[in-house]
Phi, psi and omega in degrees: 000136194254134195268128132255151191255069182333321199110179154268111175279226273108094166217063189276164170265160196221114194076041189101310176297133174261152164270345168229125134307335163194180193224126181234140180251120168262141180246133195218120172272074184286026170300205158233358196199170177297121169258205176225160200184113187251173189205117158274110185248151176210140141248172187286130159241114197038256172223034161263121194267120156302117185269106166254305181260131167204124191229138174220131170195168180224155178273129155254172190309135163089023189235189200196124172258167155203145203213121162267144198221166192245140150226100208258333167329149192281326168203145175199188199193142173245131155199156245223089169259116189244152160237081157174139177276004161262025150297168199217137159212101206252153192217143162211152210238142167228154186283203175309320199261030159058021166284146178292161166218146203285044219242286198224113154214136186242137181219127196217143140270058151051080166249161184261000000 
């Protein structure tokens, strides 16, 4: 099953201000067939990584999901298992007033 990663981001404040408030994620099935697809979320607690999100669903061919997550953390990290290397997942971090921004943006293809 092929895996992907944001990584651990760096979302600290900076005057008060976090640079991301949430994180919405597209997922794109360029499949030929229905996949499956869990989405894992963590922030950092000291130097323990925190499980807040797990989520499992499928996609049928040719279709897009986009799923939004709240990341009010100093850090966090998503990651993404599907099964089919033609899924596309792309991350893009929006501010308080939910515009995007160029703070955490991840664009991936899916390899084993």
């Amino acid at each position: 099953m092929p895996y992907l990663t944001t990584g651990l981001l760096d979302n600290a404040s900076v005057g008060g201000v976090r640079q991301s408030s949430s994180l919405s994620v597209n997922i794109s099935n360029d499949d030929t067939s229905t996949v499956a697809i869990q989405i894992e979320g963590f922030f950092q607690s000291g130097t323990t990584k925190v499980k807040y999100v797990e989520e499992f669903f499928t996609l049928t061919a040719g279709t897009v999901a986009i799923k939004n997550y709240f990341v009010p953390f100093n850090a966090f990290e998503f990651q993404f298992f599907v099964s089919s290397q033609a899924v596309e997942v792309s991350a893009w971090s929006k501010d308080a007033t939910g515009n995007l921004t160029s703070a955490h943006l991840i664009v991936a293809e899916a390899s084993v």
